[in-house]
C-alpha positions as CSV (number, residue, x, y, z in Angstrom):
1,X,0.0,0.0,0.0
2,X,1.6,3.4,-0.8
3,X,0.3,5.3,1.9
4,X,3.2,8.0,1.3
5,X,1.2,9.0,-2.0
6,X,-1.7,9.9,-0.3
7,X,0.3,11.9,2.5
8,X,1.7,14.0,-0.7
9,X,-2.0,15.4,-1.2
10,X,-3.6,15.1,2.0
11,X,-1.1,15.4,4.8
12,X,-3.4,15.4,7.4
13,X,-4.0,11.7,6.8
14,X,-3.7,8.6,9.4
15,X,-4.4,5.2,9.1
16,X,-5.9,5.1,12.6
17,X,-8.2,8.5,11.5
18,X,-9.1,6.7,8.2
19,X,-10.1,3.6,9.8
20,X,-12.4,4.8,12.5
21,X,-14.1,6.5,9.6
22,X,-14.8,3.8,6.8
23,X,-16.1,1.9,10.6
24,X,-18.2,4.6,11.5
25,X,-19.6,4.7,7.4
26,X,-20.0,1.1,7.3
27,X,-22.4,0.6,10.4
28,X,-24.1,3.8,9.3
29,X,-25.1,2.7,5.7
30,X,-26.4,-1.1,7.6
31,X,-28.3,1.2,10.0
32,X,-29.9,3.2,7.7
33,X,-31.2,0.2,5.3
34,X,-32.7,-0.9,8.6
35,X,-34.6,1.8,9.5
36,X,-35.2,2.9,6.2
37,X,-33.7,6.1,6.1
38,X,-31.2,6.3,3.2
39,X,-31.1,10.1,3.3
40,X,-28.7,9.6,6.4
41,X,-25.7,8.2,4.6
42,X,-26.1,10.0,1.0
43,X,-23.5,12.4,2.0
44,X,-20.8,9.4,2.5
45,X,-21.0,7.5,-1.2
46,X,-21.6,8.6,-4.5
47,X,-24.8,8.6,-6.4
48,X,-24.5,5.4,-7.7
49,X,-24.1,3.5,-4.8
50,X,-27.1,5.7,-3.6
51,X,-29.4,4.8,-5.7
52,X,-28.5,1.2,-5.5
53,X,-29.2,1.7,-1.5
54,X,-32.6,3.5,-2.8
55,X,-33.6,0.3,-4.5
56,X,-33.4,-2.4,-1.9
57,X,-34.8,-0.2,0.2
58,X,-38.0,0.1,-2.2
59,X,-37.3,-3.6,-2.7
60,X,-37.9,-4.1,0.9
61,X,-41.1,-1.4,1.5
62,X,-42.7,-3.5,-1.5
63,X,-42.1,-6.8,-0.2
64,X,-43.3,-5.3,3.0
65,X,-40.0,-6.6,5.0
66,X,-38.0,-4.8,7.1
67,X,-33.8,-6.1,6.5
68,X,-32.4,-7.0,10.4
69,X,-28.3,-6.5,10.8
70,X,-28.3,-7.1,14.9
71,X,-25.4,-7.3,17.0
72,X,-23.2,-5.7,14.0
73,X,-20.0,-4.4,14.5
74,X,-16.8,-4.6,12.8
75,X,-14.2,-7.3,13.8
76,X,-11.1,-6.2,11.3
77,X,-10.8,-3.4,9.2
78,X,-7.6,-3.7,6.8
79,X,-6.8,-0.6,4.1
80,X,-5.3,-3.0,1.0
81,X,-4.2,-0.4,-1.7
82,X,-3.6,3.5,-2.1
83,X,-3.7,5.0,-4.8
84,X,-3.1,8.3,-6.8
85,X,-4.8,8.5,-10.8
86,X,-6.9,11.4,-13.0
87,X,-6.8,13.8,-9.9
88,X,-8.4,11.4,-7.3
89,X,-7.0,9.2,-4.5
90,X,-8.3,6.0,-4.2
91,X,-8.1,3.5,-0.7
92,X,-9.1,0.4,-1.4
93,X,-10.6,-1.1,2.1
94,X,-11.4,-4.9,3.6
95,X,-14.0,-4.7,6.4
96,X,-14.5,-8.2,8.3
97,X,-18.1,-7.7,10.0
98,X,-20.0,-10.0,12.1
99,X,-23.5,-9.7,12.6
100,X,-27.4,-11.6,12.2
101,X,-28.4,-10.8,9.2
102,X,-32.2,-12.0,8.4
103,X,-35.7,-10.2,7.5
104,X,-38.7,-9.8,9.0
105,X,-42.2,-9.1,8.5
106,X,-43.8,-5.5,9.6
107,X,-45.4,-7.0,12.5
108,X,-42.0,-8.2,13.8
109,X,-42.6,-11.6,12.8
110,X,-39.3,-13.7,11.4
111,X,-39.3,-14.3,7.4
112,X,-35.9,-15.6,6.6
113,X,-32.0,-15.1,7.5
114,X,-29.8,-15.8,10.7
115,X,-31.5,-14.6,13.8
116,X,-29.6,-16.8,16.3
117,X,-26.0,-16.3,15.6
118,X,-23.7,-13.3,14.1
119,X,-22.4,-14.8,11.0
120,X,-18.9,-13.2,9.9
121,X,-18.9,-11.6,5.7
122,X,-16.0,-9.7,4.3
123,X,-16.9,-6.5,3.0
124,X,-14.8,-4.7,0.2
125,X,-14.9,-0.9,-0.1
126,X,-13.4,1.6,-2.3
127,X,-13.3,5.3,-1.0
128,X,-12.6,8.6,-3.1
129,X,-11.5,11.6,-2.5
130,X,-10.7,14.1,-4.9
131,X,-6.7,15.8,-5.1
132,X,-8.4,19.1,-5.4
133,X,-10.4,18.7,-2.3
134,X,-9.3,21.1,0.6
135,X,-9.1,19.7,4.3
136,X,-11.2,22.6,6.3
137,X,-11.4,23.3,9.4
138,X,-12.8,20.0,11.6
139,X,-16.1,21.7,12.6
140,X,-18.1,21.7,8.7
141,X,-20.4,24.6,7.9
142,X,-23.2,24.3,6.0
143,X,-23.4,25.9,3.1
144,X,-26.7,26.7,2.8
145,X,-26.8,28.6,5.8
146,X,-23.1,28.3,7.8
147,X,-24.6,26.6,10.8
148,X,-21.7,24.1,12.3
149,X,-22.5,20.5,11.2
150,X,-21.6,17.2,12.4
151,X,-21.1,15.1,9.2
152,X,-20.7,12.2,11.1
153,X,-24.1,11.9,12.7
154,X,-26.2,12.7,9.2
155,X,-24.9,15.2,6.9
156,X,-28.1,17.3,7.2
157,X,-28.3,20.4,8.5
158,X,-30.2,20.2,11.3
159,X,-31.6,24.2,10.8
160,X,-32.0,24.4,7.0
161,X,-32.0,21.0,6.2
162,X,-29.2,21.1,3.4
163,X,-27.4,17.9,2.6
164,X,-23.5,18.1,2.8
165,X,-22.1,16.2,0.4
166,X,-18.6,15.2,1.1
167,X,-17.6,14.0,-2.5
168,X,-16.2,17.8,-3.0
169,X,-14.5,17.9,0.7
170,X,-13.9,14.7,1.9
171,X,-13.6,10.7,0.6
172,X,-16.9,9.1,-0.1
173,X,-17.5,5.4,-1.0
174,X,-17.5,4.4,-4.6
175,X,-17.9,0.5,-4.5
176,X,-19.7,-1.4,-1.8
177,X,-19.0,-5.5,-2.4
178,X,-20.0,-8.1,0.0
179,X,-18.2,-12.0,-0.2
């Protein structure tokens, strides 16, 4: 992994900083499928990957199911490859999770899945961030109307209701794969 390259363009950069956020994005995007609330993670991936989230969420509300990922958390995160092309830095990223994955019904009742044991899936992930991209200040204003914001927690201003997108500012997820 060539770590160094990245450094050259974003020298505020750690591994350790890095990981707990691709963490943080990961249990976030499983979170929002199960409670239905894609608008919560749209700031951390690409439109792409959003829409595909948009659709098995619709999948779901038309099947009348409600997707379970209990007890999930994130055994071993591993960054596999850096790198630097077209303007763009690129961090390829293993995620080990364990968690029960199954569906149920909207009265709660069990359809399908693992509801009795975590089962353990590796997750690959490829992050962006563009070379152009400036690291601000850590508190992020919003720019619709400069109230501090907490992109962590939702990316959406919680007094005008803007969505900061951090694929201008910050790395966002351009490929989700699960084994």
């Amino acid at each position: 992994m060539r770590i160094n390259e990245i450094l050259k363009y974003d020298p505020d950069f750690t591994e350790s900083g890095f990981k707990t956020f691709i963490d943080n994005v990961f249990i976030q995007i499983h979170l929002a499928i199960m409670m239905k609330e894609p608008e919560k993670i749209r700031h951390f991936v690409k439109e792409e990957i959003y829409q595909g989230f948009l659709a098995r969420i619709k999948d779901l509300n038309e099947k009348h199911l409600i997707q379970m990922y209990d007890e999930i958390n994130v055994k071993e995160t591993h960054l596999l490859r850096a790198e630097v092309k077209d303007h763009q830095m690129f961090i390829s990223v293993n995620i080990v999770s364990r968690y029960m994955d199954y569906l149920m019904d909207e009265e709660g009742n069990f359809v399908s899945g693992n509801n009795q044991s975590r089962i353990e899936k590796d997750n690959n992930l490829l992050f962006m961030k563009k070379i152009t991209t400036e690291e601000k200040e850590k508190v992020k204003k919003c720019p619709g109307c400069g109230a501090a914001m907490d992109i962590n927690a939702n990316g959406k201003c919680d007094y005008c209701g803007t969505i900061y997108h951090l694929e201008e500012k910050g790395w966002v997820l351009v490929s989700f794969e699960v084994k």
